[in-house]
C-alpha positions in Angstrom: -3.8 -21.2 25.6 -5.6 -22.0 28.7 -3.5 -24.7 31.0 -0.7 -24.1 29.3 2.2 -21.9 29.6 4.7 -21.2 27.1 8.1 -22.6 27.3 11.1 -20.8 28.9 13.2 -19.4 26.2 16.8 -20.6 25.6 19.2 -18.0 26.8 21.3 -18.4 23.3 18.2 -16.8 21.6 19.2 -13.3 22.8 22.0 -13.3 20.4 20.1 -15.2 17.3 21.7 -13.3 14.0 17.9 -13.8 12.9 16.1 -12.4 15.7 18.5 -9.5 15.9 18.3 -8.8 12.5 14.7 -8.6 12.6 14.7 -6.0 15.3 16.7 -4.1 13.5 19.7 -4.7 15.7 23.5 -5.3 14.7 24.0 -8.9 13.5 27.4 -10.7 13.6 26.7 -11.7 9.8 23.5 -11.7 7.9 21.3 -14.7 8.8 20.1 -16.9 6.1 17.2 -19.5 6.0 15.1 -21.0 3.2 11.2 -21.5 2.7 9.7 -24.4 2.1 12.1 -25.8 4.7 15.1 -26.1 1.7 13.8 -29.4 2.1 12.5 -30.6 -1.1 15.5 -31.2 -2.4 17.1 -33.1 0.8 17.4 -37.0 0.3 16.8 -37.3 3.9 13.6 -35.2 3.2 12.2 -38.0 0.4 13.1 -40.5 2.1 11.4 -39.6 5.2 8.5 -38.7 3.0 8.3 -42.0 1.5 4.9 -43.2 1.0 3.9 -40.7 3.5 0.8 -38.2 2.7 1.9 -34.6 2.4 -1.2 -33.9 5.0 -0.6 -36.7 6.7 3.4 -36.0 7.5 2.0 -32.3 9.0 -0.2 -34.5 11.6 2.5 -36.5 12.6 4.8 -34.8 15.5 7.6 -37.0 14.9 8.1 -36.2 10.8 7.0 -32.6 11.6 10.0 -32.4 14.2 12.3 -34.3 12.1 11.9 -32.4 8.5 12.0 -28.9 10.3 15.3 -30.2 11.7 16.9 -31.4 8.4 17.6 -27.8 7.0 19.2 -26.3 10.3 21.5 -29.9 10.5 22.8 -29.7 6.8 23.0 -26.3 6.2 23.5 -24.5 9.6 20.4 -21.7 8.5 20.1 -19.4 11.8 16.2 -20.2 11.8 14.3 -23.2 11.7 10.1 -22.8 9.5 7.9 -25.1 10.9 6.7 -27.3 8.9 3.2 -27.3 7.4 0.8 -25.9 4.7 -1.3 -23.4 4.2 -4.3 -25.8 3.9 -3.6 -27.9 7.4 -6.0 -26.0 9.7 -8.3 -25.9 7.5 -8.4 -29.8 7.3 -7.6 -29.8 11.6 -11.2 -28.2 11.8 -13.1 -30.4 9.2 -13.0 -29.1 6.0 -13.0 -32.0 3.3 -10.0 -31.5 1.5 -6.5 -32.9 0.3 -3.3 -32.2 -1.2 -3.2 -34.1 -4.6 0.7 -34.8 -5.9 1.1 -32.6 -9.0 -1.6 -30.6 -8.5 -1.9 -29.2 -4.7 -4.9 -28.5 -3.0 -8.2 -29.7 -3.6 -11.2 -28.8 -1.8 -14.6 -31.4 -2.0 -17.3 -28.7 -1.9 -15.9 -25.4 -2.5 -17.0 -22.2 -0.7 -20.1 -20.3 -2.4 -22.5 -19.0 0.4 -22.6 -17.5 3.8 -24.0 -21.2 4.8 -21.0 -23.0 3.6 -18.6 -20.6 5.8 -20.9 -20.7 8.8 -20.4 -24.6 8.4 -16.2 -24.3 9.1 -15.6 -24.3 12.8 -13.6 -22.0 14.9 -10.0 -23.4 15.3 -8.7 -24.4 18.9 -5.9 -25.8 20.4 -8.0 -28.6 20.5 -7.9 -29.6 16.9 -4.1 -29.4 17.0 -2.6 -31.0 19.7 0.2 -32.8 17.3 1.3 -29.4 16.5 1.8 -28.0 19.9 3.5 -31.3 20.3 6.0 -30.8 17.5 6.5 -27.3 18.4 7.5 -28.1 22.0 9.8 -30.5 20.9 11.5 -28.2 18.2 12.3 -25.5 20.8 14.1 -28.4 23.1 16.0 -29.6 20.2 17.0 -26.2 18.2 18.6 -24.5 21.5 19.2 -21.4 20.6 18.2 -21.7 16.6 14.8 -19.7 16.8 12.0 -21.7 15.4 9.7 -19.5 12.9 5.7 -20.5 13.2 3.6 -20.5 9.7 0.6 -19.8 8.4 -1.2 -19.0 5.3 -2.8 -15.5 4.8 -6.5 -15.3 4.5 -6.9 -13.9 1.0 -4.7 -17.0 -0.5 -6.7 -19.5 2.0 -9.9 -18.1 0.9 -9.1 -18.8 -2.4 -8.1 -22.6 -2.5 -11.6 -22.5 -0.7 -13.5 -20.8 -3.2 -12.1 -22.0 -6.2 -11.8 -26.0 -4.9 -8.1 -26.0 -6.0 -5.4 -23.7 -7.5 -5.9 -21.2 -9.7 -4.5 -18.8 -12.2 -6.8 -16.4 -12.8 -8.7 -16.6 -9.1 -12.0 -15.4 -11.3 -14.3 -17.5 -8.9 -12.6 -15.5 -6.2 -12.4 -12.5 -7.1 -16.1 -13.0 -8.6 -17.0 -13.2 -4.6 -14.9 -10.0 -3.4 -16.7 -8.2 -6.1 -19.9 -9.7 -6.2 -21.2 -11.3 -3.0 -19.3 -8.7 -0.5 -20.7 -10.1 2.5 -19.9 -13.7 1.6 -16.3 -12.4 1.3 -16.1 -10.7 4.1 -17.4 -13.4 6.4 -15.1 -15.7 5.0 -12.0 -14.0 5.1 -13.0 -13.3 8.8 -13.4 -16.7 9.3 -10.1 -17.7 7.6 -8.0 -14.9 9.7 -9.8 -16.3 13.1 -8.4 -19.8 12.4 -4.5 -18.1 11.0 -4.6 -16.1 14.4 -5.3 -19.3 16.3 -3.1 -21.4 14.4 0.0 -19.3 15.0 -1.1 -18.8 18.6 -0.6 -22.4 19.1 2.4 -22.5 17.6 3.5 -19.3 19.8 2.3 -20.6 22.6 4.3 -23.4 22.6 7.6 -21.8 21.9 7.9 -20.7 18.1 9.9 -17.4 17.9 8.8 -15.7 14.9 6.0 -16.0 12.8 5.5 -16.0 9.0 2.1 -14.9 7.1 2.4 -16.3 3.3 0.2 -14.7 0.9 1.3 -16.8 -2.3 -1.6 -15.0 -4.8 -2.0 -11.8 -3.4 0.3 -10.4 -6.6 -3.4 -11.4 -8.3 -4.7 -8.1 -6.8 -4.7 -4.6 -7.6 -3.6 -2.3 -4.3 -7.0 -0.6 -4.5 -8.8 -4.2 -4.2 -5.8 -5.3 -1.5 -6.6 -2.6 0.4 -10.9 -2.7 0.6 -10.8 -6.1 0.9 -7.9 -8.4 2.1 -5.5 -5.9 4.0 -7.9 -5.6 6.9 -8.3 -9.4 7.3 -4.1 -9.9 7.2 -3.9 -6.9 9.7 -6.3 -8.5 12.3 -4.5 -11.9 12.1 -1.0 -9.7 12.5 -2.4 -7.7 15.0 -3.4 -10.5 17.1 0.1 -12.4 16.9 1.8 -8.8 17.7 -0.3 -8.8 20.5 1.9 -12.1 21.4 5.6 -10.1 21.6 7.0 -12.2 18.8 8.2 -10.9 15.2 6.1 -11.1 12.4 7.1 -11.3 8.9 4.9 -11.5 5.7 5.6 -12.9 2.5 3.4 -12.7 -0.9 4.7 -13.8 -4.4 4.8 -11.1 -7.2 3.4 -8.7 -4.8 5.9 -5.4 -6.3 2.7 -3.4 -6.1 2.0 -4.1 -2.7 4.8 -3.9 -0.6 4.2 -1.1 1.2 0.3 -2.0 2.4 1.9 -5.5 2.7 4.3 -3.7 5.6 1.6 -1.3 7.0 -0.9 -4.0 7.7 1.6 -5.2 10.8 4.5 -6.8 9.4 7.9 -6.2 11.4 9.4 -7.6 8.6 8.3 -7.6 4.7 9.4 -10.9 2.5 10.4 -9.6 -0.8 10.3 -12.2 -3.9 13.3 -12.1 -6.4 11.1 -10.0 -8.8 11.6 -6.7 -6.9 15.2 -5.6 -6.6 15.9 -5.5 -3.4 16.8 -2.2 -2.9 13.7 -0.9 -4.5 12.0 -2.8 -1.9 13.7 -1.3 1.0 13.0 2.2 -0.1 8.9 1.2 0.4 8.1 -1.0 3.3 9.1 2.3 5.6 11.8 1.7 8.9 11.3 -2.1 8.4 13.6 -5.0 8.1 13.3 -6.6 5.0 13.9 -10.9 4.0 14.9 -12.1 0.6 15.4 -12.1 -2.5 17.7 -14.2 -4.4 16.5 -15.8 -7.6 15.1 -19.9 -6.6 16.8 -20.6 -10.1 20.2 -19.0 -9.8 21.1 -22.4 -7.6 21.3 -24.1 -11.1 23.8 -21.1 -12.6 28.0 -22.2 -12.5 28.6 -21.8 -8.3 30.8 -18.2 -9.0 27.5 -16.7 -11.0 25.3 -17.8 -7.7 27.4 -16.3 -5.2 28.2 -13.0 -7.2 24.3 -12.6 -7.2 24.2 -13.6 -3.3 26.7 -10.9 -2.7 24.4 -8.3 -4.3 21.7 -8.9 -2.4 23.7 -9.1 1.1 25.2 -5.6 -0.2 21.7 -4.5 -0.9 20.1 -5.2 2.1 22.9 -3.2 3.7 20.2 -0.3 3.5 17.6 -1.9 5.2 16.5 -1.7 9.2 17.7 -5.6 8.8 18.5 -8.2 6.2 17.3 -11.7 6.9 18.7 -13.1 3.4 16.7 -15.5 1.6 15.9 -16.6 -2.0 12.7 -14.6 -3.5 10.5 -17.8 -2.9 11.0 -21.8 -2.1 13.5 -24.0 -2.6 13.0 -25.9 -6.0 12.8 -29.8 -5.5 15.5 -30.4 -8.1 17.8 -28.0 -6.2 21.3 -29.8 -5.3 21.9 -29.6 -1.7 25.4 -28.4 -1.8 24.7 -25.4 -3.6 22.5 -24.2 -0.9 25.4 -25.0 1.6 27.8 -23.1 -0.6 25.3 -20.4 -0.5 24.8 -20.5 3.3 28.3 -20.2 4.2 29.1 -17.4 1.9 26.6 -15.2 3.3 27.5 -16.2 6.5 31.3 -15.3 5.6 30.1 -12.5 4.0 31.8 -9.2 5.8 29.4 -6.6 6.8 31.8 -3.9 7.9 
């Protein structure tokens, strides 16, 4: 980023469980966080929230620094995931959209020709100042807690886009990819220009790690991941790499893809609780691996939750490195306690 220089990192980070683990180094115990910032379920979380737009509380540098905190202060997780959505540089730059409660992202005028992605601008720094705000302020506050930057991958962007909203059959989507080639691949450029700029910013200003989130790439086959989406999460991954930080990607029922999903440039592959985890390690290759536990099993008697937690810890024994986590985000209805319980026996959890 051009004026700016990126902060001085905290000496503490040199021994972060979670950095080490992702590089594959010795940890002192496994390191635990949770997506979607475990804090869905916090009270402090709603009532921050309150009456605030989801959109709206990513804008604002003050919410933004205090719900990323929440997590790390109740639970003790040894990384902090910036919070956003995968929709917010889309909006930064222009794009008439919103996040409706109950139903998620809506999109006005939905992506169909090479006009309509010529029309979204290139991302700068310049359309995100609050979040180069909130990230500076993070890094001061966390200390030595590394602070993981997010962004959504460009096949699962491109499809809010093209379909105007969710989706669970991505026909309108996949009627692109298949049909109107050059379309796609223009916007899946254009989608992986503004990701790679997005987490730039967020690197730039002091995040540690960054997370790609593919949430409907399970939709595709590996042939069709491969021709057409791989290439677009690789350049996005390629550019952050360039950056020196750790890069981990997540998708959601993506069994068949784990090992493209590691090859396109993750350091790290996020594994969702539908793969055993050991099955997982023995195809992303010589990388760490992050997961898997079962959202749900948080609502099973406390002795079934941490009998399960143990098997995955064990699991990911194999593994370059274990970053535990569950197999996707925290469930709103999720009681707090459960997730400290769960914390603190993986962090007890011996390793020798």
């Amino acid at each position: 980023m051009v004026g700016v220089s990126t902060p001085s990192p905290h000496p503490g980070l040199a021994d972060s469980a979670f950095l080490k683990a992702v590089r594959g180094e010795p940890v002192p115990h496994t390191p635990v966080w949770f997506m979607r910032q475990a804090g869905r379920s916090l009270p402090e979380y709603r009532k921050v929230r309150e009456g605030v737009a989801m959109l709206d509380s990513c804008t604002d540098p003050d919410l933004v620094t205090e719900i990323t905190l929440q997590p790390v202060r109740r639970y003790g997780v040894d990384a902090a995931i910036f919070f956003s959505d995968i929709v917010l540089p889309l909006k930064a730059v222009g794009v008439d959209l919103d996040i409706k409660p109950g139903v998620g992202p809506v999109v006005a005028h939905p992506v169909r020709t090479l006009t309509d992605v010529e029309a979204i601008p290139d991302l700068t720094p310049e359309h995100v100042p609050f979040i180069t705000e909130a990230v500076r302020r993070l890094v001061a506050e966390l200390g030595p807690t590394p602070l993981i930057g997010f962004a959504g991958a460009p096949f699962t962007v491109a499809s809010y886009l093209v379909e105007g909203g969710p989706s669970r059959d991505h026909a309108l989507t996949k009627a692109m990819m298949f049909g109107a080639p050059e379309v796609w691949d223009a916007l899946m450029r254009k989608i992986g220009g503004i990701a790679a700029a997005y987490l730039t910013v967020q690197v730039e200003a002091g995040a540690s790690a960054v997370q790609l989130f593919d949430s409907w790439a399970g939709a595709l086959t590996p042939g069709d991941y491969a021709a057409s989406v791989a290439p677009h999460s690789r350049e996005v991954l390629s550019h952050v790499g360039a950056l020196g930080v750790p890069r981990i990607h997540f998708g959601v029922g993506t069994t068949n893809l784990l090992d493209q999903m590691g090859e396109v440039g993750a350091d790290v592959v996020g594994v969702d609780w539908r793969t055993p985890l050991e099955r997982a390690i023995d195809v992303v290759g010589d990388r760490a691996v992050q997961g898997n536990l079962d959202p749900t099993l948080v609502f099973a008697p406390t002795e079934v939750l941490l009998a399960r937690a143990s098997e995955v810890v064990e699991a990911g024994r194999r593994a370059r490195g274990h970053v535990f986590n569950l197999g996707h985000g925290v469930l709103p209805s999720t009681d707090p306690d459960q997730l400290a319980r769960l914390t603190d026996h993986v962090h007890a959890y011996p390793l020798g």
